[in-house]
N, C-alpha and C positions, 0 to 999 in steps of 0.2 A: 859695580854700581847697583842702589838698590831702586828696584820700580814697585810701584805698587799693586797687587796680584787683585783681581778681579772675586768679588765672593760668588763662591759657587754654589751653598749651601743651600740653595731651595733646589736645586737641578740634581742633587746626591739621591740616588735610591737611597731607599728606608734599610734596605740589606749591607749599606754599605757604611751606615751611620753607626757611631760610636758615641752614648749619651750619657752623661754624668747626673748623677742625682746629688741638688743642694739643697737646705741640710740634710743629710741621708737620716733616717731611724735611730737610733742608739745601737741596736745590734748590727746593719751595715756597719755604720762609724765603728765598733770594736772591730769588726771582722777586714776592712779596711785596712784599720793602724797595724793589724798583727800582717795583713798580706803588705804592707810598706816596710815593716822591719825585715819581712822574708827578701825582699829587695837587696837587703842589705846583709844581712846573713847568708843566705844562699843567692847570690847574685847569677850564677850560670846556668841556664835550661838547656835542655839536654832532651831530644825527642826520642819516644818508642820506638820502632820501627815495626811493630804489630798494632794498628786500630785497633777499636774494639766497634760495636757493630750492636746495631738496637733496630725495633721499629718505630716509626712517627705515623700518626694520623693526623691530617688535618682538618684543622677547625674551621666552622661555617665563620668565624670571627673574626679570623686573623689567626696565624701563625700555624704551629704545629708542635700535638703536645706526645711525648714519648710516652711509650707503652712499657707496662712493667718486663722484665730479666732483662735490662739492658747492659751488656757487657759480653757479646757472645762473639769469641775469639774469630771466626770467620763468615762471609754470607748469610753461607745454604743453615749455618743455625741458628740464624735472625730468620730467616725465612721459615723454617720448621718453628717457630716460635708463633709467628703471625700465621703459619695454618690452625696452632691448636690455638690460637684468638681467637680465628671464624668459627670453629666448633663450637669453644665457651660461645660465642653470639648465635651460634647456630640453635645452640638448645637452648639458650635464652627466649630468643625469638618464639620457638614454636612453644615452651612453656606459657608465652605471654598471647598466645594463640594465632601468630603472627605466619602461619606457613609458609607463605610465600618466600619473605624475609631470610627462614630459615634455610630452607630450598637454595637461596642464595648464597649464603655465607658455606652451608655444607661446600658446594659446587666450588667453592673458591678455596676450600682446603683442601680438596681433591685434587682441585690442578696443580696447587704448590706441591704435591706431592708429588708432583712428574715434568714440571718444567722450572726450572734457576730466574724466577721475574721479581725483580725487583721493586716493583712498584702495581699494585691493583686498587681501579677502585670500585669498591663494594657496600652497597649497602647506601648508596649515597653521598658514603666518604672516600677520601682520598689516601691510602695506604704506601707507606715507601718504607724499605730497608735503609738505613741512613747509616752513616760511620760517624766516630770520633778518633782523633790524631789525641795522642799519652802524651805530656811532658813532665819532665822531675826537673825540679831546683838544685841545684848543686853546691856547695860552698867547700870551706879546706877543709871541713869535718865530716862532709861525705854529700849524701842528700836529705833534703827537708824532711822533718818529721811532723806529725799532725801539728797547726798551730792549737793555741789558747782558746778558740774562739771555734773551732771543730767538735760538732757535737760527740761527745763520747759517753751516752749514759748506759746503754746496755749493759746488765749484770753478765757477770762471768759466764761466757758457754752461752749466752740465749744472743749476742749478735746478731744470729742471721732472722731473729723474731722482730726486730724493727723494721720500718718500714723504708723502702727507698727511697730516697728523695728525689731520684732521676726520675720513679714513674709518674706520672702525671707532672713533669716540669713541660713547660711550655716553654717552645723554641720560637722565639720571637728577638730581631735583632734589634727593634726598637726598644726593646724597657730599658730602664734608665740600670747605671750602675753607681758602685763606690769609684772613687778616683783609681783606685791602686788595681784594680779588677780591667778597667775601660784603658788605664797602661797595658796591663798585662796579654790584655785581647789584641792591642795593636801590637806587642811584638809577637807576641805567637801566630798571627796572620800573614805577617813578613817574611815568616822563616821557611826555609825551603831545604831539602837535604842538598847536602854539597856532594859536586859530579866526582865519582871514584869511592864516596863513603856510604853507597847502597847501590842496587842493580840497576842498573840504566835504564829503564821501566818505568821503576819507583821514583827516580829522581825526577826522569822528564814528565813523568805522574805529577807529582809535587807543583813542580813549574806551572803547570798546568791547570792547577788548581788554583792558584792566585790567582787566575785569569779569571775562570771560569765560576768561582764561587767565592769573592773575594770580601765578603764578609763573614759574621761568626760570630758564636755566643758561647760563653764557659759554662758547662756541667757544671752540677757537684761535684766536688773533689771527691775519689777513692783513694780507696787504701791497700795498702799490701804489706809483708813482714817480705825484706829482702836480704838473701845473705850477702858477703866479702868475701868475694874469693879470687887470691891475687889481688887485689887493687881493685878488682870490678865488681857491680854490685848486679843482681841477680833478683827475682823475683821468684818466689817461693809457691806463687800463686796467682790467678786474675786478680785484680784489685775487688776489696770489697766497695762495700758502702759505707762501714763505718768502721772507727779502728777497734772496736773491738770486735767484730766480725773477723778482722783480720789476724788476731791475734789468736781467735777461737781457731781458725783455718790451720796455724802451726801448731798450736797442742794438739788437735787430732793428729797430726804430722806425727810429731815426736811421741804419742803415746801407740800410737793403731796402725799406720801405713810404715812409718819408716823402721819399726822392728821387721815387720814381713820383708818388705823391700829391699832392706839394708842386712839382711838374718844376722839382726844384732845380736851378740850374747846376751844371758841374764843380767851379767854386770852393768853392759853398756845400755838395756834395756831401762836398769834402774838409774841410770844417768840422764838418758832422754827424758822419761819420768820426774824426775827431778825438776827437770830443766822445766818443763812444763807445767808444773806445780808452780815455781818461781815466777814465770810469768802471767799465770793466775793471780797467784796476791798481790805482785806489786801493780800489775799492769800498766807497766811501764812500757819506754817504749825502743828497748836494747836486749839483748840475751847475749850473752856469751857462756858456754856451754862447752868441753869436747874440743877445744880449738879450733867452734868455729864461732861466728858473730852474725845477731842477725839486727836488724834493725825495722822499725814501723815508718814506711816511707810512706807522704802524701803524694797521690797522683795526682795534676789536673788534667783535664777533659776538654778540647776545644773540637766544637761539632762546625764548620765550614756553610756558610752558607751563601746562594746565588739568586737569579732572579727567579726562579721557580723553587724557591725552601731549600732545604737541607741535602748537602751532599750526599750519593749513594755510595754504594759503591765502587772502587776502582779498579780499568784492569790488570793494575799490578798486585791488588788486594788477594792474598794466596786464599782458593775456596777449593779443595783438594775432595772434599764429599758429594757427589752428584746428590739429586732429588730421593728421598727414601724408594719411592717406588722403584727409582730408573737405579740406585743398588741392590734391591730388591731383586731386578731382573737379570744383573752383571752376578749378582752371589750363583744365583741360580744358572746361569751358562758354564759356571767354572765348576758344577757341579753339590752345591748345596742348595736343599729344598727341606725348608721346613716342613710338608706335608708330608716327607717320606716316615717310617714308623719310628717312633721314638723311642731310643736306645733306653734301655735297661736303666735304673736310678743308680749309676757307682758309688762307693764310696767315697768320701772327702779326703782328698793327702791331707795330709798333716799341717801345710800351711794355710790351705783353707779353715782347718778347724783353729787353726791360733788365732787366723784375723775374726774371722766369729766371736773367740772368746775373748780379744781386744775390746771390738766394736760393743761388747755385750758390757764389756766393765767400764766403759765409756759413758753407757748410756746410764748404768748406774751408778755413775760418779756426779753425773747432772740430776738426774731425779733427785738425788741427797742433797744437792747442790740448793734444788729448788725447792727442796722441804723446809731447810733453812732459812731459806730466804723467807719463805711464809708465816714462818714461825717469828720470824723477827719484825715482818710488817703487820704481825699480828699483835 
């Protein structure tokens, strides 16, 4: 029998609303239509089971807006990130003749240096360590690759010179969305790892999280170049912020780390080489190379949010690094001390001197790179 449900809509917290914008923008509406065909194309998400980990301040305004390097694989290095934030404010401060100010901000990178807090507020603001939960799209041809509508303009090798789009993004659960984005947030809020397919922590973590923070807002999507191996697909790297960041991230792979790493021969050296040449010009978004495959997969990003802002950390979230200072003091029990007299300058084995001369022909493959470029916007 059908009854008729009561509206509830004025009694919803604002953290737990989900609002569409009509008509969107012309760039919304493209970015839209292309995340409604991903629908279709890649129909299956598929969660990370590693967060990734940023800081938020909030605003005297409303909401909370992230702070730039946001992607750092656990805690204590979102934490070590928001100490060297109070330092830059520290010496800002007393620059602008503020002492006091600074006095503050120094004090409060200090303590991060010696206790795991997740949350300070200084300065008059409100500081939190915050996480996002990964998901990939999946279809029968593997996982999503950037759509049409993903900005991709960085030149070759200069990637990581654009600017992020997660720093200063404002995490606010009220702004309005495209249709296909305000679907997307409601299933990826619903989902929860299934009992037996992660550590029983993690799961009953998860569970818990729907409860406790049961609204959310979607990041910008990152990017990553991920190999196939067996049937499973792999990440090669943290996700960038844009694909060609990510794409820069594998050519240094294939031309500087993975000869040392892999003590490739000359031959296979000039294969890797190859290979990353190839993905330079086309900058496309597949390699196959050597027998193996690698692909430009888009991440998205959904940050969790409750009646008090954006989810922190959790305690199934692995943070295996204490506070610099408090390893600091554990190096030193086990018997190293930087103060003792320092050893003699050795010479470099031999694979030291090769990554040197990698990274050196690296750097002068980009300068030429960027001469060119000058000469032609010239």
């Amino acid at each position: 029998m059908l009854g008729r449900m009561p509206d509830q809509s004025d009694s919803v917290p604002v953290y737990r609303t989900i609002r569409m914008m009509a008509p969107p923008p012309p760039e919304v509406a493209l970015a839209d239509a292309d995340a409604w065909r991903a629908r279709q194309t890649y129909p299956e998400i598929l969660g990370a089971q590693r967060p990734v980990f940023g800081i938020a301040r909030e605003r005297d305004e409303g909401g909370w807006e992230l702070q730039e390097h946001f992607g750092a694989g656990a805690p204590q290095e979102a934490r070590d990130d928001l100490a060297a934030v109070f330092r830059r404010l520290a010496r800002e401060a007393v620059e602008a003749g503020d002492r006091s100010a600074g006095d503050e901000f120094a004090a409060a990178a200090e303590r991060l240096d010696w206790e795991p807090l997740n949350e300070m507020t200084v300065g008059g603001s409100r500081y939190r360590v915050v996480r996002a939960e990964q998901f990939i799209r999946f279809g029968p041809t593997g996982p999503e690759p950037p759509r049409p509508s993903d900005p991709d303009s960085a030149p070759v090798g200069e990637g990581h010179e654009l600017p992020d789009p997660v720093a200063g993004f404002v995490v606010d659960p009220y702004t309005a969305t495209g249709m296909s984005e305000g679907i997307l947030k409601g299933e990826l809020l619903a989902m929860v790892w299934e009992e037996g397919s992660v550590p029983d922590r993690v799961w009953i973590d998860s569970r818990r999280a729907v409860r406790s923070h049961p609204g959310g807002v979607l990041l910008p999507a990152g990017f990553v170049m991920a190999e196939e191996i067996h049937g499973n697909w792999t990440p090669s790297a943290a996700a960038s912020s844009n694909p060609q960041a990510a794409r820069d991230v594998l050519t240094l792979d294939l031309r500087v780390v993975a000869p040392i790493i892999q003590k490739l021969s000359g031959k296979d050296r000039v294969r890797y080489a190859r290979a990353a040449d190839r993905l330079d010009a086309r900058r496309g978004i597949e390699l196959r190379f050597a027998g193996r495959y690698f692909r430009l997969v888009r991440v998205e990003r959904l940050m969790r949010i409750g009646p008090d802002g954006p989810e922190g950390p959790r305690r199934s979230d692995p943070d295996p690094q204490p506070p610099v200072k408090v390893h600091d003091q554990q190096l030193r029990a086990q018997g190293f001390d930087d103060e003792e007299e320092v050893e003699e300058p050795r010479e470099r084995t031999a694979a030291e001197r090769d990554l040197i001369d990698l990274f050196a022909q690296e750097e002068a493959r980009r300068q030429a790179r960027l001469k060119r470029n000058e000469q032609k916007d010239g």
